[in-house]
VOBA-1610 file (N, C-alpha, C; in pm, whole numbers, padded with zeros to 5 digits, always signed):
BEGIN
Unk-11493-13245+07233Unk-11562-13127+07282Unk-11642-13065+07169Unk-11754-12996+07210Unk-11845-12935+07054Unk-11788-12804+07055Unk-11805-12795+06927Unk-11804-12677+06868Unk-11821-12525+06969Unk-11978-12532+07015Unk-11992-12442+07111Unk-11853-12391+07208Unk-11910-12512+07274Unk-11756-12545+07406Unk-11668-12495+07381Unk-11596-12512+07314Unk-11428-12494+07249Unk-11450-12335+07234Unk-11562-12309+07204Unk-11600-12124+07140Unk-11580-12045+07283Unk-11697-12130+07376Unk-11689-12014+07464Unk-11535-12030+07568Unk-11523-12145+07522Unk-11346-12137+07656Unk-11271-12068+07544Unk-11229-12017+07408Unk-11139-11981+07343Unk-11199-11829+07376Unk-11298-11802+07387Unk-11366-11665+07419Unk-11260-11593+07561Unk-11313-11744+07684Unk-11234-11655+07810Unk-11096-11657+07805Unk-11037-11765+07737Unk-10873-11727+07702Unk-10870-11580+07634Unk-10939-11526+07527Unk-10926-11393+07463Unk-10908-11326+07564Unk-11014-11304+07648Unk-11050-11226+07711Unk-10918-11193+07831Unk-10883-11351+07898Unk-10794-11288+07985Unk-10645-11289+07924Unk-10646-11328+07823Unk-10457-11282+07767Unk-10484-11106+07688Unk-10606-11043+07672Unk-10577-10931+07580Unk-10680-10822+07651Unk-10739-10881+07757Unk-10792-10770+07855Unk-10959-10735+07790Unk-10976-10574+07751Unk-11070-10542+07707Unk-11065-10622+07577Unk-11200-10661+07446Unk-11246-10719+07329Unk-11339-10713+07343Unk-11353-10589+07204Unk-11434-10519+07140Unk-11544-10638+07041Unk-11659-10651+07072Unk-11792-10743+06998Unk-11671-10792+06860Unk-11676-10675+06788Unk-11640-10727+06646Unk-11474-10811+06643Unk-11377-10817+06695Unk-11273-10839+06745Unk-11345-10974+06767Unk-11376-11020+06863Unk-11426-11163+06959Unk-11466-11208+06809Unk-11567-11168+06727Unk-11650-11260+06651Unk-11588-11258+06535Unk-11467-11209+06493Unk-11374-11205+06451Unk-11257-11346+06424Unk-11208-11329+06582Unk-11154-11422+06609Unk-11160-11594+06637Unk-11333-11515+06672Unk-11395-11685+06688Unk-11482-11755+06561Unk-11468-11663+06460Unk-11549-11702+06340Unk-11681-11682+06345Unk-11743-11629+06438Unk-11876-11658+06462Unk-11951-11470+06414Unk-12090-11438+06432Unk-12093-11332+06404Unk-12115-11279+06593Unk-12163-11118+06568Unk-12196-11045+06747Unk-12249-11086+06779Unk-12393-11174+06758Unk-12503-11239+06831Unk-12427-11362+06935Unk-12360-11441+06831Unk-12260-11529+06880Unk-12169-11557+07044Unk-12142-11383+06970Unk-12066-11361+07088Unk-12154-11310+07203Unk-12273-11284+07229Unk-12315-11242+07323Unk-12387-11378+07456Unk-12407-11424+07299Unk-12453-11614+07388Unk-12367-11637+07483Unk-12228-11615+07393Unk-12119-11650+07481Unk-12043-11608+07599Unk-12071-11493+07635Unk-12063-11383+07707Unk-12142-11443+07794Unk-12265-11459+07754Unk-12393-11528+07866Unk-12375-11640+07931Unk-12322-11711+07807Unk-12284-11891+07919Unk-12170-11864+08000Unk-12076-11771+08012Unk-11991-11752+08076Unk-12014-11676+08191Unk-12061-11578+08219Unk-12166-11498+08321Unk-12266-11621+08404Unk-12340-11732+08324Unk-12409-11848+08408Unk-12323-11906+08443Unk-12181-11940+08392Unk-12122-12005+08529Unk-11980-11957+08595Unk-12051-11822+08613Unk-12011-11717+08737Unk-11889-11654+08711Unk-11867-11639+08599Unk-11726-11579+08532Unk-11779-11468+08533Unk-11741-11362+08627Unk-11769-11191+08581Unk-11680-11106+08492Unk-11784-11138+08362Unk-11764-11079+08240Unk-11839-10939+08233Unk-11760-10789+08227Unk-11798-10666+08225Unk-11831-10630+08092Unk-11921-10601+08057Unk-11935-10486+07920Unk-11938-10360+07917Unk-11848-10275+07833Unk-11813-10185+07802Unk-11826-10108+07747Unk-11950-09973+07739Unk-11993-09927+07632Unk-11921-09780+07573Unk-11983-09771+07445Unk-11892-09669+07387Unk-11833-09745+07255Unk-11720-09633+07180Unk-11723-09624+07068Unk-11562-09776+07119Unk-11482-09773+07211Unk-11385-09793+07220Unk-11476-09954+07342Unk-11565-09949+07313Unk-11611-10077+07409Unk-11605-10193+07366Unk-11652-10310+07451Unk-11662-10453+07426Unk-11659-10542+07546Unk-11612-10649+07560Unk-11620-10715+07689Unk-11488-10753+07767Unk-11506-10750+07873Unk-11348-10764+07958Unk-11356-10839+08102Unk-11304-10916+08096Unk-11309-10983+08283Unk-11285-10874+08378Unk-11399-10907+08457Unk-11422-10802+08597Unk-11244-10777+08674Unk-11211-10673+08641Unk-11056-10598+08724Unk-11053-10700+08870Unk-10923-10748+08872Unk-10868-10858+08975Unk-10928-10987+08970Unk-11039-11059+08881Unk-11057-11138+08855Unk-10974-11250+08832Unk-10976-11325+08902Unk-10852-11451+08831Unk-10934-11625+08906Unk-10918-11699+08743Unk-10994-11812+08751Unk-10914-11887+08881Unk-11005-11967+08953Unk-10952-12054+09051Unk-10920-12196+09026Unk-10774-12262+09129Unk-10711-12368+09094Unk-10825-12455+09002Unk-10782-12529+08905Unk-10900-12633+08834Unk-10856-12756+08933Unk-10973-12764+09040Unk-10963-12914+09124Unk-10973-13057+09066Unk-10896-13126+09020Unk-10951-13252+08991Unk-10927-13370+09061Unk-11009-13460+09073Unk-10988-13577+09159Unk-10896-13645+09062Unk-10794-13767+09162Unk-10723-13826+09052Unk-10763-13860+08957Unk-10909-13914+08974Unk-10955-14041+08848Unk-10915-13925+08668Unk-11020-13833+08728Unk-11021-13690+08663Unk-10810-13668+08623Unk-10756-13650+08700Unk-10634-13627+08637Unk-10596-13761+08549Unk-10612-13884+08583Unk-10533-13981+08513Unk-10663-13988+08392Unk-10748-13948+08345Unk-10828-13951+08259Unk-10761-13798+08121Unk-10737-13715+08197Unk-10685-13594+08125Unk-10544-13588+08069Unk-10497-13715+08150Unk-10323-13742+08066Unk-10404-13835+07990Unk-10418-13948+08017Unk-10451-14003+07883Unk-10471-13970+07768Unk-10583-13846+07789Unk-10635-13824+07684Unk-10507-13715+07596Unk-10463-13641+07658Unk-10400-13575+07579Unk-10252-13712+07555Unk-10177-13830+07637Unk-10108-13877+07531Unk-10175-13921+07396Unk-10290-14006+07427Unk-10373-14005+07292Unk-10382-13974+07194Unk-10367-13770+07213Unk-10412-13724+07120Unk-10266-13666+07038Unk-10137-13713+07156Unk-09988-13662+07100Unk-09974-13789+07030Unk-10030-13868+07023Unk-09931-13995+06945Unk-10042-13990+06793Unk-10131-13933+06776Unk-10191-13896+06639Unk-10132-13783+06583Unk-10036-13688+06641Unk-09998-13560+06597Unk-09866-13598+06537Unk-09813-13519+06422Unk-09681-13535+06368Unk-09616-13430+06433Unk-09446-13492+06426Unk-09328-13414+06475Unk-09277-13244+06376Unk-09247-13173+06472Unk-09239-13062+06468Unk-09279-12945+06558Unk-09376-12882+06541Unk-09438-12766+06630Unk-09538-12851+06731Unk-09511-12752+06824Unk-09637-12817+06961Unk-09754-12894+06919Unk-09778-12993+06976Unk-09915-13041+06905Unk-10039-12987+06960Unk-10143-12993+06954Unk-10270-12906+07027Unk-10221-13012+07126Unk-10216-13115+07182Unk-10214-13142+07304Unk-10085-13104+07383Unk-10007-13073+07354Unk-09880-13004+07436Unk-09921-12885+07509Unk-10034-12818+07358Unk-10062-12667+07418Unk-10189-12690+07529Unk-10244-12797+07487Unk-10380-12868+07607Unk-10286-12860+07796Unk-10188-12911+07741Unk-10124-12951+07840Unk-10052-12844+07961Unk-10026-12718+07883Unk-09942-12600+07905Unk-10068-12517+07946Unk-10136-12533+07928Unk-10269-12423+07972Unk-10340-12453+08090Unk-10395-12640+08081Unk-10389-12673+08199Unk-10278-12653+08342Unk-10199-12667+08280Unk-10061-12658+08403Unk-10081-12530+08456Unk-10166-12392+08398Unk-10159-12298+08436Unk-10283-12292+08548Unk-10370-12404+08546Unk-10439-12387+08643Unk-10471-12497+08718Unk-10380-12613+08719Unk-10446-12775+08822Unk-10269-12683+08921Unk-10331-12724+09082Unk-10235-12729+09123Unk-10108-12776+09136Unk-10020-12737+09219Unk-09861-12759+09144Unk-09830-12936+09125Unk-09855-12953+09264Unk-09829-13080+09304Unk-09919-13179+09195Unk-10075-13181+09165Unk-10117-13263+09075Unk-10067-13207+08942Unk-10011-13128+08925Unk-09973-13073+08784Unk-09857-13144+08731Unk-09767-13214+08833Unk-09637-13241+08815Unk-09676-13422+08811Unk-09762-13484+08866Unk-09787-13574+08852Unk-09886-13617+08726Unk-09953-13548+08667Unk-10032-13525+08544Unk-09919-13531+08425Unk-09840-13429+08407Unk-09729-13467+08354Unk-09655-13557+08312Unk-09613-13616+08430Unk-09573-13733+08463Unk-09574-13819+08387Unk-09703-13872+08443Unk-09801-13970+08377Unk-09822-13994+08207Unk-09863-13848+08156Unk-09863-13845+08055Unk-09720-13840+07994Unk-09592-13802+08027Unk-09551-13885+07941Unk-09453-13955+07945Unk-09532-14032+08046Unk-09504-14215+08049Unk-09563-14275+07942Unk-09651-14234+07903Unk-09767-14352+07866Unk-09788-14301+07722Unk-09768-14401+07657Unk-09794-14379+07514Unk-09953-14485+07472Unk-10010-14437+07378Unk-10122-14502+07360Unk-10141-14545+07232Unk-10222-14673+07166Unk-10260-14726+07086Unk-10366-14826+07071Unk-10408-14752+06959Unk-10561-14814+06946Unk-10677-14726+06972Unk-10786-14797+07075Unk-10909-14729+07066Unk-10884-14686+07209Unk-10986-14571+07248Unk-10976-14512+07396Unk-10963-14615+07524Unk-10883-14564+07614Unk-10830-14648+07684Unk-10916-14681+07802Unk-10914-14800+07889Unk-11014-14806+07996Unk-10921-14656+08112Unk-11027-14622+08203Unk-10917-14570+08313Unk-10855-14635+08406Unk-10753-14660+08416Unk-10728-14771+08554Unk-10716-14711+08677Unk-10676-14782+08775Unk-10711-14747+08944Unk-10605-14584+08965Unk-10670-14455+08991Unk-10583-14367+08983Unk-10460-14345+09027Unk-10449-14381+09152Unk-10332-14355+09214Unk-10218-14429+09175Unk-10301-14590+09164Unk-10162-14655+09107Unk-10105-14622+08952Unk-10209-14566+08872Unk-10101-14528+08761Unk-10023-14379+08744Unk-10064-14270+08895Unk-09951-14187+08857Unk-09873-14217+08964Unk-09835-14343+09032Unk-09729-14353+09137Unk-09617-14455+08988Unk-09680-14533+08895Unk-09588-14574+08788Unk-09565-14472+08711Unk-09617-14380+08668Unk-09571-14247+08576Unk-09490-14209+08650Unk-09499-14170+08736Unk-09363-14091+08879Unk-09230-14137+08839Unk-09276-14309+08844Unk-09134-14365+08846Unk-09097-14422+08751Unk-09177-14380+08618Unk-09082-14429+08516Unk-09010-14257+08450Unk-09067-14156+08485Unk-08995-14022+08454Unk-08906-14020+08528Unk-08912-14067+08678Unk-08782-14024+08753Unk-08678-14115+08791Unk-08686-14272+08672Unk-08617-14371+08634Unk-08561-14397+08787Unk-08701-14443+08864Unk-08679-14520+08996Unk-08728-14617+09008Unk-08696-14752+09056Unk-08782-14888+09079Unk-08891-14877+09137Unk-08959-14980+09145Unk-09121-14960+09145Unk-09138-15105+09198Unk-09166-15126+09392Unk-09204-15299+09421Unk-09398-15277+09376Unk-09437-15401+09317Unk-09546-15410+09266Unk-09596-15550+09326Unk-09727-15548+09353Unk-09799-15667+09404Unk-09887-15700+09289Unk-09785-15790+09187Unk-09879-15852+09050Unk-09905-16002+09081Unk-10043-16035+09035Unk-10135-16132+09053Unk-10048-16197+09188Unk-10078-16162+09271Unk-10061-16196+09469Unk-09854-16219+09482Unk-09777-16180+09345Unk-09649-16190+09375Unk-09594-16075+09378Unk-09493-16032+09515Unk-09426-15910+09490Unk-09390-15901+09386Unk-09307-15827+09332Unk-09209-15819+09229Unk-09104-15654+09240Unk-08967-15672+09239Unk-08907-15496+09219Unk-08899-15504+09033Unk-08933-15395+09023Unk-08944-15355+08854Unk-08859-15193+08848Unk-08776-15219+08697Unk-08733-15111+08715Unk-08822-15034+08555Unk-08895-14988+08595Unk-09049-14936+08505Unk-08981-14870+08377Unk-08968-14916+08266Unk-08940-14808+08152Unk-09026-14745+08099Unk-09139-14823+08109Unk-09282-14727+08010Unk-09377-14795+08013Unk-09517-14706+08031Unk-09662-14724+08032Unk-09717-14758+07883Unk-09775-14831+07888Unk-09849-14841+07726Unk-09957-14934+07746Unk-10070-14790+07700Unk-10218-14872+07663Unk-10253-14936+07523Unk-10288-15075+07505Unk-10281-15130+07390Unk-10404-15180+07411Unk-10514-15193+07342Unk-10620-15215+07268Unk-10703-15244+07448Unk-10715-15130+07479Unk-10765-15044+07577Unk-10746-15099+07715Unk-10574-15219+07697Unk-10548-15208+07843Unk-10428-15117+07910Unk-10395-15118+07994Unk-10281-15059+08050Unk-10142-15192+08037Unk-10039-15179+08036Unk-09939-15257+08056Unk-09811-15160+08133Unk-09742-15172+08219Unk-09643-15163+08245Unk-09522-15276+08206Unk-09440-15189+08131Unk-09299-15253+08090Unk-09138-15206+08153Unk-09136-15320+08191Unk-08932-15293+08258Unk-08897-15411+08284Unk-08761-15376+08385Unk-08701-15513+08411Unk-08801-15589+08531Unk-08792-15718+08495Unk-08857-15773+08634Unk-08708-15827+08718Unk-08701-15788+08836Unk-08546-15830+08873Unk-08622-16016+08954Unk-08768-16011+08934Unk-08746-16147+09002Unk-08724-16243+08919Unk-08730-16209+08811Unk-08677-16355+08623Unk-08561-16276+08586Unk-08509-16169+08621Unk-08420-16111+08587Unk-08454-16123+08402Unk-08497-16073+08401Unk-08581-16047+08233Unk-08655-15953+08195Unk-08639-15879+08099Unk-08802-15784+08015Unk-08918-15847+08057Unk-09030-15824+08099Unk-09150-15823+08136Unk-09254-15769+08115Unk-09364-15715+08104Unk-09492-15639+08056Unk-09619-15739+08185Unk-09661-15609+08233Unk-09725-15646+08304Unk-09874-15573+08309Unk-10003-15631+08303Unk-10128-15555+08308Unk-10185-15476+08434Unk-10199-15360+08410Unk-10205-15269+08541Unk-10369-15344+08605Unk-10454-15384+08548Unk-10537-15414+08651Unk-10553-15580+08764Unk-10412-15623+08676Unk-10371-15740+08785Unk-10255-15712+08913Unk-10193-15552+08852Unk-10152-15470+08980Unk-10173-15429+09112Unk-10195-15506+09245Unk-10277-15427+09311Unk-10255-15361+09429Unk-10102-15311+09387Unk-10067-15209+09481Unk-09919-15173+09381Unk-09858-15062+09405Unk-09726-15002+09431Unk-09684-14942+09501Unk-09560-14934+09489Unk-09420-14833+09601Unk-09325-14758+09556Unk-09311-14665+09499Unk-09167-14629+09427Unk-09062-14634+09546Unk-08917-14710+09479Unk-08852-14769+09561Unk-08717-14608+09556Unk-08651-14609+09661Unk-08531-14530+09647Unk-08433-14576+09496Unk-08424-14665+09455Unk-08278-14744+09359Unk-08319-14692+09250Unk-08214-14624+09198Unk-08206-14571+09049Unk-08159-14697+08907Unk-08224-14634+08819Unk-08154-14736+08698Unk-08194-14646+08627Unk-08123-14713+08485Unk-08109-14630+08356Unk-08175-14722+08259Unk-08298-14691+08189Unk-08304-14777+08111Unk-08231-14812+07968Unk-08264-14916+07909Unk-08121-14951+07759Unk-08180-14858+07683Unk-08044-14834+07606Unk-08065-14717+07514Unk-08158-14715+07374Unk-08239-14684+07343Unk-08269-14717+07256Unk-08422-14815+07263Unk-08460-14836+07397Unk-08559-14933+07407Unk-08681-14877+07390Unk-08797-14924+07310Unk-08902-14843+07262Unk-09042-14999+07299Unk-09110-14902+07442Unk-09201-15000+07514Unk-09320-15044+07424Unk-09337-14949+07348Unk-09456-14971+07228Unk-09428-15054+07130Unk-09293-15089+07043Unk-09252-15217+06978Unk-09302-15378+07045Unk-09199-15324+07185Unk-09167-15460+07285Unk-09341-15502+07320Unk-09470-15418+07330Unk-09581-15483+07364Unk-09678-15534+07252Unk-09628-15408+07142Unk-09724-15502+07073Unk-09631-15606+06959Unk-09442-15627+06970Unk-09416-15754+06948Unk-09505-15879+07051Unk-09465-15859+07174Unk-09522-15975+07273Unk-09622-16000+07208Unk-09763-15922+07227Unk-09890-15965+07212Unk-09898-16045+07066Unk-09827-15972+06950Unk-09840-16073+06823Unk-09766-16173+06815Unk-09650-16187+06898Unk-09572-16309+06861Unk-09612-16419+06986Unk-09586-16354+07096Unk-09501-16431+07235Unk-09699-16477+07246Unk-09784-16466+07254Unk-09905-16537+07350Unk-09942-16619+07249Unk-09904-16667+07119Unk-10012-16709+07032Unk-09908-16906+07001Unk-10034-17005+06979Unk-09956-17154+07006Unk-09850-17124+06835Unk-09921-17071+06738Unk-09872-17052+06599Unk-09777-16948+06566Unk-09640-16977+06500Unk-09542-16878+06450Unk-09590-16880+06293Unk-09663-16738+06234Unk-09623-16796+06096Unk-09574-16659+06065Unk-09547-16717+05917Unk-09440-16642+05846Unk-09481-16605+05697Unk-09533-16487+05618Unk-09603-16511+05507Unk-09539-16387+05417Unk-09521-16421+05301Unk-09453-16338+05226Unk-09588-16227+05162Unk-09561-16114+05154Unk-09624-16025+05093Unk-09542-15954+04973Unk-09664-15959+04867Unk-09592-15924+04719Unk-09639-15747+04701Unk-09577-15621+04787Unk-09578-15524+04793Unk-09462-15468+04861Unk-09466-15349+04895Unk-09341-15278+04965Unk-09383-15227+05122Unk-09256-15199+05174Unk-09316-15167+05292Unk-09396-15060+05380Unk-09365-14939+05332Unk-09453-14857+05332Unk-09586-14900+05331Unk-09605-14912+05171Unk-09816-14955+05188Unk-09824-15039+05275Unk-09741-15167+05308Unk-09802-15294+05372Unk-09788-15234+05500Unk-09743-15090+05631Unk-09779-15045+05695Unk-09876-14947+05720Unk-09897-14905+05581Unk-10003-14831+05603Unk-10157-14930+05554Unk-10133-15022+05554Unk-10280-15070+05513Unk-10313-15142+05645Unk-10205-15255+05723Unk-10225-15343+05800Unk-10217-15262+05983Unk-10307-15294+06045Unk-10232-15258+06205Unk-10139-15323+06214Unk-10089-15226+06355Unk-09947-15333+06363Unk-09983-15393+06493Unk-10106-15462+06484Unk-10148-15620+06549Unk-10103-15721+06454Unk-10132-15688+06331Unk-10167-15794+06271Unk-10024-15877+06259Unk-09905-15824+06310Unk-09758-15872+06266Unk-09722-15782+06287Unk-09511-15849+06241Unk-09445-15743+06221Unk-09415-15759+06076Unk-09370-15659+05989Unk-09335-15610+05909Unk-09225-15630+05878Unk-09117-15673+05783Unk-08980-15691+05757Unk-08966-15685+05610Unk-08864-15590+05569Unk-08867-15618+05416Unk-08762-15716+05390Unk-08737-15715+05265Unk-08709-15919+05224Unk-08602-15825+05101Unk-08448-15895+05100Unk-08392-15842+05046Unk-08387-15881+04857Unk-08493-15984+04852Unk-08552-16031+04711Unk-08652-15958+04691Unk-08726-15824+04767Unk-08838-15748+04721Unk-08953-15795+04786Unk-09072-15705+04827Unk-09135-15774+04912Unk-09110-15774+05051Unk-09286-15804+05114Unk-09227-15772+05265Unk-09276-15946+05344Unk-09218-15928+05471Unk-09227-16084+05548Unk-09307-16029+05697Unk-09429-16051+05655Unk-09539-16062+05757Unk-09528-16170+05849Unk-09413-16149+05979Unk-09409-16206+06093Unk-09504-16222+06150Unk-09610-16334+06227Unk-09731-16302+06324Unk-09736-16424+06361Unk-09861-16394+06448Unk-09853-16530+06591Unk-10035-16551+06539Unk-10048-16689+06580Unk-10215-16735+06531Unk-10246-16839+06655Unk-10368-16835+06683Unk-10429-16953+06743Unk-10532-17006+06653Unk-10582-16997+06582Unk-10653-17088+06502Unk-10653-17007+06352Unk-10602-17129+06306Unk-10497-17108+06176Unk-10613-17080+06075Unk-10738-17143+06051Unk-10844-17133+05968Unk-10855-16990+05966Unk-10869-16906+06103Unk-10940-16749+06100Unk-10794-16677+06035Unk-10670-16708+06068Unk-10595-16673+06044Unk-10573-16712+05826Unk-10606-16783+05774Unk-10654-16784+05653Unk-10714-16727+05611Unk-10910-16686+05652Unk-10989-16611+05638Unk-10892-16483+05669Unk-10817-16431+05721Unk-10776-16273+05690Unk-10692-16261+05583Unk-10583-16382+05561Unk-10519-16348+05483Unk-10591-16321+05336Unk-10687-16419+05342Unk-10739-16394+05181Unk-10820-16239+05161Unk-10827-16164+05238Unk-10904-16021+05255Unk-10752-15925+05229Unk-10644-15995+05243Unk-10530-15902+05157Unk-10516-15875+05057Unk-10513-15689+04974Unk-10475-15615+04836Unk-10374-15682+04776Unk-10239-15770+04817Unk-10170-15849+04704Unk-10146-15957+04698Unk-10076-16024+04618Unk-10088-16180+04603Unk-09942-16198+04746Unk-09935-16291+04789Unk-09879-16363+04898Unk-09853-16488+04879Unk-09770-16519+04984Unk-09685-16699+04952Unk-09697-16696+05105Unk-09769-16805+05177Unk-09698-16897+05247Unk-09616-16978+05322Unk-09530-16944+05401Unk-09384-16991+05385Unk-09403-17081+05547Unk-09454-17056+05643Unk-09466-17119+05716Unk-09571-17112+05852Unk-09682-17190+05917Unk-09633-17322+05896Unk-09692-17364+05792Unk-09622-17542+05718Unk-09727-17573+05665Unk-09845-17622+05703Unk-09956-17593+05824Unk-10092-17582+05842Unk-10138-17486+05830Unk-10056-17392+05812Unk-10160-17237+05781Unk-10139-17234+05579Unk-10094-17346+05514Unk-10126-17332+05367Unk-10240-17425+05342Unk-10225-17539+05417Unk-10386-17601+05457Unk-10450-17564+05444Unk-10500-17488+05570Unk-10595-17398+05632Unk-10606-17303+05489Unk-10530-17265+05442Unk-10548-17176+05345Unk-10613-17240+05202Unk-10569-17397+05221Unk-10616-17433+05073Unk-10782-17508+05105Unk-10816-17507+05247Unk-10964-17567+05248Unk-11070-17432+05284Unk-10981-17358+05298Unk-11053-17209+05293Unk-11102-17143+05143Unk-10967-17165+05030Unk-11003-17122+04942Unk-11150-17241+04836Unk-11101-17393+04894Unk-11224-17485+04842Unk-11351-17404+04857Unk-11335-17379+05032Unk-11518-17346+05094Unk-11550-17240+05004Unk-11430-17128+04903Unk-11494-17046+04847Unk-11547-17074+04720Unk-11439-17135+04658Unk-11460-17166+04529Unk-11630-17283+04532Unk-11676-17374+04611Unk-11771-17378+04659Unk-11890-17308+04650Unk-11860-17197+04718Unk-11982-17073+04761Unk-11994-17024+04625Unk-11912-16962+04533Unk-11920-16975+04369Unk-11984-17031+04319Unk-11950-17175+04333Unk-12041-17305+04226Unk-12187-17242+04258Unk-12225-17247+04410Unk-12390-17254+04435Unk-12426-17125+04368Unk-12356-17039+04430Unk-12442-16886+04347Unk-12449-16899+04231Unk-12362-16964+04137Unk-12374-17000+04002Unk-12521-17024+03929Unk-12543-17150+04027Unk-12636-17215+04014Unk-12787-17183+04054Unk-12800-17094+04181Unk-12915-17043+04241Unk-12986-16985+04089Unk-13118-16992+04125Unk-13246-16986+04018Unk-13227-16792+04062Unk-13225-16707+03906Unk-13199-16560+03917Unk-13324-16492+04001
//
């Protein structure tokens, strides 16, 4: 949102939590100087907010007496776009005090109706997010899975043309798809499933509890780095674990520290060459350990460089 924006909605919050606000007060509060505030006063008056001014020594501006903003209507797409965004913006915030999106969240609730308010909710926090902004998926079906993974009820799903009953533990958008994760009772197994090969749900009456301790954001982006790729490798990193999480996504592997010092960059590859080309773009020295085609790959990678050396060597200055 710009700058402006954020000014003049923090303006009509002033206005209706503290009543009358006096010019200098508003431009005060909003950082801005009186001129500021009068713009603002104005864009709010153009879209039909009756804002009174008050003259005199004790004056300033005040919402027109019995004034009160009306329900904020949103179509689903519009609601499942507004949880997103605020889980989004809770999984960048650190633990402790409300995050601005909690308080995003608490303000809205004061004005989307009850019923979409409780499903907005919901939704959001089902769904944890990672990565870059998420696509929106089909509305209804992702707050009928938010429903039922808050109110830890099964969920029959029509994925790629097969029923399936799922008992839903958690939503998670990963590198801007949707996945639903729970039990699948038809493999009787953990599962992760992509919401746009979803193409219907039901929340079912049957309760379950999910395992204690189960965290849907590990379990998808383990799958995606380990479980889809033909290559297991295994590569030692000569740093600690901390930096080697704060430098690497956690696509790139998992992370394990090594009780000889050093961390063990678990990850999955389909073509071991590109998977070389990254490793050599790593801050410390590294070993190898398995398979041996990704030390190959690694030792005709480092030729092609040492190579590219010789010629620049040689090129006329």
């Amino acid at each position: 949102m710009s700058r402006p924006a954020a000014r003049v909605l923090a303006l009509l919050e002033l206005l209706q939590d503290r009543g009358l606000v006096s010019a200098d007060e508003a431009a005060r509060r909003l950082e801005i100087d009186a001129r500021a505030v009068r713009r603002y006063v104005t864009a709010l008056r153009d879209m039909d907010i009756p804002i009174e001014s008050v003259r005199g020594r004790y004056g300033g501006y005040r919402l027109a007496r019995g004034y009160r903003l009306p329900p904020l209507m949103l179509a689903d797409e519009e609601a499942v776009a507004v949880a997103v965004a605020l889980a989004a913006a809770g999984e960048r915030e650190t633990a402790g005090a409300p995050s601005p999106a909690d308080r995003a969240l608490v303000k809205l609730g004061r004005l989307l109706p009850t019923a979409l308010r409780e499903r907005v909710k919901a939704l959001g926090a089902a769904t944890s997010v990672t990565g870059s902004e998420p696509l929106t998926p089909e509305p209804d079906l992702a707050l009928t899975l938010g429903a039922s993974v808050q109110a830890r009820r099964a969920v029959r799903i029509e994925h790629s043309g097969h029923v399936r009953d799922v008992d839903p533990y958690g939503l998670v958008v990963h590198a801007r798809h949707w996945y639903l994760v729970g039990h699948d009772h038809l493999r009787d197994d953990l599962r992760m499933f992509r919401l746009d090969r979803i193409t219907g749900a039901a929340e079912l009456p049957r309760r379950f509890t999910p395992p204690t301790g189960f965290d849907p954001v590990a379990h998808v982006l383990r799958t995606l780095t380990l479980g889809a790729w033909t290559h297991r490798t295994e590569v030692w990193l000569d740093t600690d674990l901390a930096t080697a999480r704060a430098r690497l996504p956690a696509t790139f592997g998992e992370l394990r520290p090594c009780q000889e010092g050093g961390v063990l960059l678990v990850s999955g590859a389909e073509d071991l060459p590109a998977m070389a080309r990254l490793l050599t773009g790593l801050p410390w020295p590294f070993t190898v350990r398995t398979p041996p085609a990704l030390a190959a790959a690694l030792a005709a990678h480092v030729e092609d460089l040492t190579a590219a050396v010789a010629r620049s060597n040689q090129a006329p200055a």
